[in-house]
C-alpha positions as CSV (number, residue, x, y, z in Angstrom):
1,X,97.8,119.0,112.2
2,X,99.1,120.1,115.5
3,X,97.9,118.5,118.6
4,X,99.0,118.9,122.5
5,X,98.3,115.7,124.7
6,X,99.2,115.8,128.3
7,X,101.3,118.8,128.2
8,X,103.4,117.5,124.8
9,X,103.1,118.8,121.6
10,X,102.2,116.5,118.5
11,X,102.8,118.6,114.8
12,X,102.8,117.3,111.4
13,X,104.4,119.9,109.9
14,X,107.5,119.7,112.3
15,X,107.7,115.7,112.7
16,X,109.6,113.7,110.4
17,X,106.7,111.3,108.2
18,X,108.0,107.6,108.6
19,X,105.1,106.3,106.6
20,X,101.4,106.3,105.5
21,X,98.7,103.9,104.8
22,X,95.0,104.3,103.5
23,X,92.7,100.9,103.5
24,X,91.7,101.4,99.7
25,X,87.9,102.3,100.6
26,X,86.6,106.1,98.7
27,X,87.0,108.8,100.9
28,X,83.7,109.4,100.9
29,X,82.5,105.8,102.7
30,X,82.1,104.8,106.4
31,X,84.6,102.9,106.4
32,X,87.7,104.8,104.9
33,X,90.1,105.2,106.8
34,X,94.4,106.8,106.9
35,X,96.9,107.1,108.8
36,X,100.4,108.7,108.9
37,X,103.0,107.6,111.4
38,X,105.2,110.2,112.5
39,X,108.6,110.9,114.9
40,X,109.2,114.3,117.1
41,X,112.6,115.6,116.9
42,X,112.8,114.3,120.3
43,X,112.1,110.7,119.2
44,X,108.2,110.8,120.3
45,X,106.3,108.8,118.0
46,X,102.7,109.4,116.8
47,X,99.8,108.8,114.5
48,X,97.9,111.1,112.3
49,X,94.9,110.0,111.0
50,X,91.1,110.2,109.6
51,X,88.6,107.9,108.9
52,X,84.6,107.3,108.4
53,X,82.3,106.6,111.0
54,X,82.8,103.6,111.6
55,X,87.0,103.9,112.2
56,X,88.3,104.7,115.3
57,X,88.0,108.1,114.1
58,X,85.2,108.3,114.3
59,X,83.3,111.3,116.2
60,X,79.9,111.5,118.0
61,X,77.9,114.3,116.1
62,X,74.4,114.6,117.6
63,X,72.7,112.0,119.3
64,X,73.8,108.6,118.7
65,X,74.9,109.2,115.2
66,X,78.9,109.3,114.3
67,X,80.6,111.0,111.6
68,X,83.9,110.9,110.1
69,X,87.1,112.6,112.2
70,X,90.9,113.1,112.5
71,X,93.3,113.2,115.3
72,X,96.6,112.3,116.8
73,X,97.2,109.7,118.9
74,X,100.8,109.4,120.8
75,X,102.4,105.7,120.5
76,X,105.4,104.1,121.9
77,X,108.3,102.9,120.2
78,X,107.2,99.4,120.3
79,X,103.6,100.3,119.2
80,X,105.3,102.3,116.4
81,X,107.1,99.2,115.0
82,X,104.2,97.4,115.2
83,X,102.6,99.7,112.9
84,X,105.6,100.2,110.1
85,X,105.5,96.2,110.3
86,X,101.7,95.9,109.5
87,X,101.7,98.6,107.0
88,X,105.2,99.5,105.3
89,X,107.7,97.5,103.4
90,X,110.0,95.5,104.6
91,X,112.8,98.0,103.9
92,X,111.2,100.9,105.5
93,X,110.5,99.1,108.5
94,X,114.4,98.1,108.9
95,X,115.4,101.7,108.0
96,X,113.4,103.5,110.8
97,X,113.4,100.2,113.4
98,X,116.8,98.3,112.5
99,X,117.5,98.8,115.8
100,X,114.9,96.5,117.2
101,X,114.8,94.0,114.5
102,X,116.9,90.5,114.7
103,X,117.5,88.1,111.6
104,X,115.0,85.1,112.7
């Protein structure tokens, strides 16, 4: 998927994947819903995802009915972490955000 918001360009194929995550419904209900969190070459970080109708994928299609979509949506570093932390291992969060992370 390939995506240019406000003048930047957001690829899949060219970013490095960091991670994934799916909620565990079918693909086929309202309510399924992935997501892939990704990093430019020039350290931009982003999400790639899809989901039913009723995810923040979501898409008007027709009146006031919604159907399933996909899209990119461009995050900040802190925003990434946030992610990795809700939906990746321990050690894949501290490979990719080690940086930012301090023993408690």
């Amino acid at each position: 998927m390939k995506k240019v918001i406000n003048g930047k360009t957001y690829n899949t194929d060219t970013a490095e994947l960091i991670g994934d995550w799916h909620n565990g419904y079918p693909r086929n209900d309202f309510r399924t819903c992935s997501e892939e969190l990704f990093k430019t070459s020039k350290g931009a970080y982003f999400i790639a995802g899809n989901g039913g109708a009723m995810t923040e994928w979501g898409e008007p299609c027709g009146g006031t009915a919604r159907c399933g979509g996909s899209g990119i949506r461009p995050i900040d570093e802190a925003e990434a972490l946030e992610w990795a932390e809700q939906h990746l291992d321990a050690e894949e969060v501290e490979k990719y955000f080690g940086h930012l992370i301090t023993e408690a």
